[in-house]
C-alpha positions as semicolon CSV with decimal commas, in nm:
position;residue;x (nm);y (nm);z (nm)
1;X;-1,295;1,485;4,130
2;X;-1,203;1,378;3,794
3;X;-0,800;1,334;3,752
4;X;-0,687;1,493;3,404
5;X;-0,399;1,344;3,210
6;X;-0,105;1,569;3,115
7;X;-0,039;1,455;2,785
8;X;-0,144;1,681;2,584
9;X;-0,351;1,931;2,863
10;X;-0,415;2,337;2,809
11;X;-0,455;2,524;3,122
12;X;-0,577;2,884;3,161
13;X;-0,591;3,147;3,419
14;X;-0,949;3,315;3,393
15;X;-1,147;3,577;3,578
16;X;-1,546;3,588;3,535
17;X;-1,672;3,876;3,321
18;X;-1,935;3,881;3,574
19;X;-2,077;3,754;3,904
20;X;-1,776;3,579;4,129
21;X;-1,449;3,743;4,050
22;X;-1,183;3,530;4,205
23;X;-0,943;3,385;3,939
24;X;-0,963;3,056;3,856
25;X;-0,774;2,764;3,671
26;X;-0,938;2,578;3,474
27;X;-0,849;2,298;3,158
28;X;-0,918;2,433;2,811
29;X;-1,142;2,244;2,537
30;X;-1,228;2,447;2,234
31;X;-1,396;2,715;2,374
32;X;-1,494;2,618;2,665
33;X;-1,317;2,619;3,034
34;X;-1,363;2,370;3,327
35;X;-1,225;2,465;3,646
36;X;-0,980;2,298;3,800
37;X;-1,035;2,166;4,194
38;X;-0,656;2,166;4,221
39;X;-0,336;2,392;4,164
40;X;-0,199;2,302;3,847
41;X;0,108;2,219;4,044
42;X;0,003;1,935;4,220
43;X;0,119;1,608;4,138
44;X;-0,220;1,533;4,017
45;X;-0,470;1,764;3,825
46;X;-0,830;1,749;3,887
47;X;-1,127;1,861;3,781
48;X;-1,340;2,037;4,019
49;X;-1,677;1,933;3,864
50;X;-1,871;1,918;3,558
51;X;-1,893;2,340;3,561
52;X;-1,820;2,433;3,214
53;X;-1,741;2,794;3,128
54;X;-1,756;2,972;2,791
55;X;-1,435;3,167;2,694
56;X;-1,611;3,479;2,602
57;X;-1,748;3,493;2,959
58;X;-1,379;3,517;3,120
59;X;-1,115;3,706;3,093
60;X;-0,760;3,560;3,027
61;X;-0,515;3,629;3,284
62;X;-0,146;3,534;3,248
63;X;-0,134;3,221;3,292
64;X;0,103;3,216;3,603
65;X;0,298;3,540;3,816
66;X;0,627;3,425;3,821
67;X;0,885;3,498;4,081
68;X;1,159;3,583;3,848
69;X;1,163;3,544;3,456
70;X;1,495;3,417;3,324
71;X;1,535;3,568;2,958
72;X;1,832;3,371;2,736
73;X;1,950;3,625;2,475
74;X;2,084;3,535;2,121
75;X;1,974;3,189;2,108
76;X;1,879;3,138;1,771
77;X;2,178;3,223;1,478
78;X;1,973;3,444;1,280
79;X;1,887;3,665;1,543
80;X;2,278;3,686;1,613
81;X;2,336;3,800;1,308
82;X;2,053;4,047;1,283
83;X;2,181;4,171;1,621
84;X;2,538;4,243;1,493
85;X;2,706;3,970;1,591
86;X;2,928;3,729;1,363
87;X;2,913;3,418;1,608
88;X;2,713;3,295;1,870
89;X;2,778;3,288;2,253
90;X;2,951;3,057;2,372
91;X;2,772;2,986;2,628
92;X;2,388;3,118;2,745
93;X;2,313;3,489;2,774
94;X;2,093;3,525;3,083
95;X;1,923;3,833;3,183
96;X;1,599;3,860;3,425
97;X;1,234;4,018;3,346
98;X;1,070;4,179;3,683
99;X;0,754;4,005;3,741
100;X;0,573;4,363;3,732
101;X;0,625;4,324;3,345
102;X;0,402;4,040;3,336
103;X;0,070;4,091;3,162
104;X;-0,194;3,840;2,999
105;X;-0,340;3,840;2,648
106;X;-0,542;4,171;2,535
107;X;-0,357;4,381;2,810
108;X;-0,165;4,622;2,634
109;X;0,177;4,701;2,582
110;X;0,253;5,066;2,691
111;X;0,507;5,238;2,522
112;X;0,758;5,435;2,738
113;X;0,825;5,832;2,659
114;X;1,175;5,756;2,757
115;X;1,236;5,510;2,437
116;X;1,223;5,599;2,103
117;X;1,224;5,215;1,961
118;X;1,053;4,903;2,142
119;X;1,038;4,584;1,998
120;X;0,884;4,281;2,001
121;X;1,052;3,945;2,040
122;X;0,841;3,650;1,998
123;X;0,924;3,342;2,224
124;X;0,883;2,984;2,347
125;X;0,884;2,986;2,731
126;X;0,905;2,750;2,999
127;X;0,704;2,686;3,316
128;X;0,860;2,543;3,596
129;X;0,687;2,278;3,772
130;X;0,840;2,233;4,071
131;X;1,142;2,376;4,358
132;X;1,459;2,291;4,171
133;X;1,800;2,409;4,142
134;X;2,122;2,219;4,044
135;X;1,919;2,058;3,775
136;X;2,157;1,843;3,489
137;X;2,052;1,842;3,155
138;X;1,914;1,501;3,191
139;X;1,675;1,582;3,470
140;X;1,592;1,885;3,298
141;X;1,230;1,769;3,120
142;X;1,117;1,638;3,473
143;X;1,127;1,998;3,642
144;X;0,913;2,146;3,310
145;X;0,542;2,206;3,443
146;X;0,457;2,307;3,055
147;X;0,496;2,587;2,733
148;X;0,383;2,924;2,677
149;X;0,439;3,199;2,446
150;X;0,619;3,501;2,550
151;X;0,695;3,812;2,407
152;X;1,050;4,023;2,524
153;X;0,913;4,321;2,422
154;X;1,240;4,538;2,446
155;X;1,354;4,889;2,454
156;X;1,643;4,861;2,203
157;X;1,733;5,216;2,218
158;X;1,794;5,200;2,596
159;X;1,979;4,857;2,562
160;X;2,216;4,993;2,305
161;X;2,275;5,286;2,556
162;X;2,302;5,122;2,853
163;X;2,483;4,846;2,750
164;X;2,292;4,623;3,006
165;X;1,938;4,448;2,953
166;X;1,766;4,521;3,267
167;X;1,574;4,876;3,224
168;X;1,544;4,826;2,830
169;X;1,375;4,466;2,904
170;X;1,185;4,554;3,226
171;X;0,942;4,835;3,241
172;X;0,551;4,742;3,333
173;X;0,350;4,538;3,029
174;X;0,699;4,414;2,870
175;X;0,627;4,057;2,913
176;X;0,291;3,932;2,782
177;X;0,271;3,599;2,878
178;X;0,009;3,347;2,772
179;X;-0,233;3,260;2,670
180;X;-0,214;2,870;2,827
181;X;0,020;2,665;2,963
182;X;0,055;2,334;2,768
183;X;0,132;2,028;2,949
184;X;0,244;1,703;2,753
185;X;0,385;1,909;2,457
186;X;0,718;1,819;2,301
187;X;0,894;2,134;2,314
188;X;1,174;2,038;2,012
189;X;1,062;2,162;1,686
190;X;0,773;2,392;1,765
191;X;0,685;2,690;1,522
192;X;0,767;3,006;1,670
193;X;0,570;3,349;1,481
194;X;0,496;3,728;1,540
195;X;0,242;3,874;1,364
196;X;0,232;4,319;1,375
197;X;-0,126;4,395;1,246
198;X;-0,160;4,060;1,054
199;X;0,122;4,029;0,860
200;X;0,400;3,790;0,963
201;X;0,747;3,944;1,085
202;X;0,908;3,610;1,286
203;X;0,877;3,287;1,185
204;X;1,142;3,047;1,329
205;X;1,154;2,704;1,521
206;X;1,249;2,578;1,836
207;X;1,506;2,304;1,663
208;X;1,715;2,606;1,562
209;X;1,798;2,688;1,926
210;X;2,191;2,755;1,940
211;X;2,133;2,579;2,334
212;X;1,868;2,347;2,356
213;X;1,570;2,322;2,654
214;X;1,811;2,099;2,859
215;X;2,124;2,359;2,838
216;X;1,892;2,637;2,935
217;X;1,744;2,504;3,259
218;X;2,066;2,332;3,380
219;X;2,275;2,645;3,308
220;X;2,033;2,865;3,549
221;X;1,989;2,639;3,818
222;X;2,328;2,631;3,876
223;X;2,306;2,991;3,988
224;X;1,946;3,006;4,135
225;X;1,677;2,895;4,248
226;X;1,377;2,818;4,063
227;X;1,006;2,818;4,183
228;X;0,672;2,655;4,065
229;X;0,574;2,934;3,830
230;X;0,890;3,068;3,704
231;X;0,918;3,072;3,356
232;X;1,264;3,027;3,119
233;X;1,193;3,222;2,834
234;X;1,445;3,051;2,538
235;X;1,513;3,370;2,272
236;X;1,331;3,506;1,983
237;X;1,465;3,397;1,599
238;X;1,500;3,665;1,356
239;X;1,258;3,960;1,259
240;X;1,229;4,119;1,551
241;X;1,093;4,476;1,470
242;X;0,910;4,802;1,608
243;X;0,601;4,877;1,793
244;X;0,442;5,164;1,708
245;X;0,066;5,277;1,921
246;X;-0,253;5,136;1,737
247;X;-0,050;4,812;1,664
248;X;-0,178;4,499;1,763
249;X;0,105;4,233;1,814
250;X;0,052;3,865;1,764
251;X;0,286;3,622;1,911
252;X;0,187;3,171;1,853
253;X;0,344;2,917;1,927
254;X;0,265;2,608;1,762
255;X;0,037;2,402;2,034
256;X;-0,001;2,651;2,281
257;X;-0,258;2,921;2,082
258;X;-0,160;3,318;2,007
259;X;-0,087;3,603;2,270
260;X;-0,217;3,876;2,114
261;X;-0,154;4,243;2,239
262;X;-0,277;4,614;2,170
263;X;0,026;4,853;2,194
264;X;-0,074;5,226;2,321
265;X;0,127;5,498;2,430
266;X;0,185;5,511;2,774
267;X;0,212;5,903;2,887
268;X;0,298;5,826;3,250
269;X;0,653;5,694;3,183
């Protein structure tokens, strides 16, 4: 098998349109996929032959089913302020997603009965490579498998209410993940945008994080756990908005592509 190098290396999670329907990795070049002949956790990624598969002839899945999803909340100052706040924490705001939130690109959002305002947050994420946990800030880059985009699509009616995170940020379809994981990329400085029906509503930057990558992953492994597959996502700059049914929401981050979403109304909750 052909070993791949890391630096700079797009993997997706893909399931045939038709004939064999197991899900498959596979490394992304322009619009084509070639599986992969190994997890994309092992210490070495291979190819598993020469198989190349068009994109329109798979559908995207998220690109990993995380154990947990560790959320970090008012992370960039503008969205502080926007948020009502007059300084920033001083020290990271963690809250978890349920892994039942988790959806891929084109899956749509579904829109709770029980909320009268959901948002989108667009959002650089982390992968985690490998077991970890009492990570220091200068180990932290070695436990990072790659970079998605995310989207903390909240109820912020319910988190107002509640005054916890955990129902507002947790129902089913509230965390499109995807649509690759990028391995390689330097994660300081990347372009961070939301898009509702084409026009732009976020644009910030991962430099402007009030705790950097480091801080993040050091700060919740020294409370848990983390697994191959569990993903850090690092909070959403300003211009986070409503989602209304019939939208379609964008969310790119610069290297890893666009996660794009329908939102519909979803009668059942």
């Amino acid at each position: 098998m052909t070993e791949l190098p890391r630096t700079p290396l797009a993997i997706v999670h893909a399931r045939r349109l038709e004939g064999e329907d197991t899900p498959f990795y596979g490394a992304l070049e322009g619009d084509e996929i070639t599986p992969l002949g190994t997890s994309p956790f092992s210490e070495s990624i291979r190819l598993r032959g020469k198989e190349r598969v068009p994109l329109r002839a798979v559908r995207l899945l998220p690109p990993v089913v995380p154990s947990k999803v560790c959320a970090i909340g008012k992370n960039y100052r503008d969205h502080v302020k926007e948020m009502g706040s007059d300084a920033p924490p001083p020290e990271p705001i963690m809250f978890l997603k349920p892994s039942s939130a988790v959806i891929g690109p084109e899956a749509p959002i579904r829109l709770p009965s029980i909320s009268e305002r959901v948002e989108y947050e667009a959002e650089m994420a982390l992968v985690i490579g490998r077991r970890c946990r009492r990570v220091s800030e200068s180990e932290a880059a070695s436990v990072i498998l790659g970079v998605t985009a995310l989207n903390d699509v909240t109820a912020r009616d319910l988190q107002r209410r509640d005054g916890q995170w955990s129902r507002a940020k947790g129902f089913d379809t509230f965390c499109p993940l995807g649509p690759a994981i990028v391995l390689g990329l330097d994660f300081r400085g990347l372009r961070v945008t939301s898009r509702v029906n084409g026009e732009t509503k976020q644009d910030g930057n991962t430099r402007d994080l009030i705790f950097p990558v480091e801080r993040l992953i050091a700060h919740v492994t020294a409370c848990m756990t983390l697994y191959p597959g569990d993903v850090i996502a690092t909070g959403t700059p300003s211009g986070v908005g409503p989602l209304e049914p019939g939208d379609r929401i964008e969310v790119e981050v610069e290297g890893v592509g666009t996660l794009s979403n329908p939102v519909m109304a979803d009668t059942d909750a």
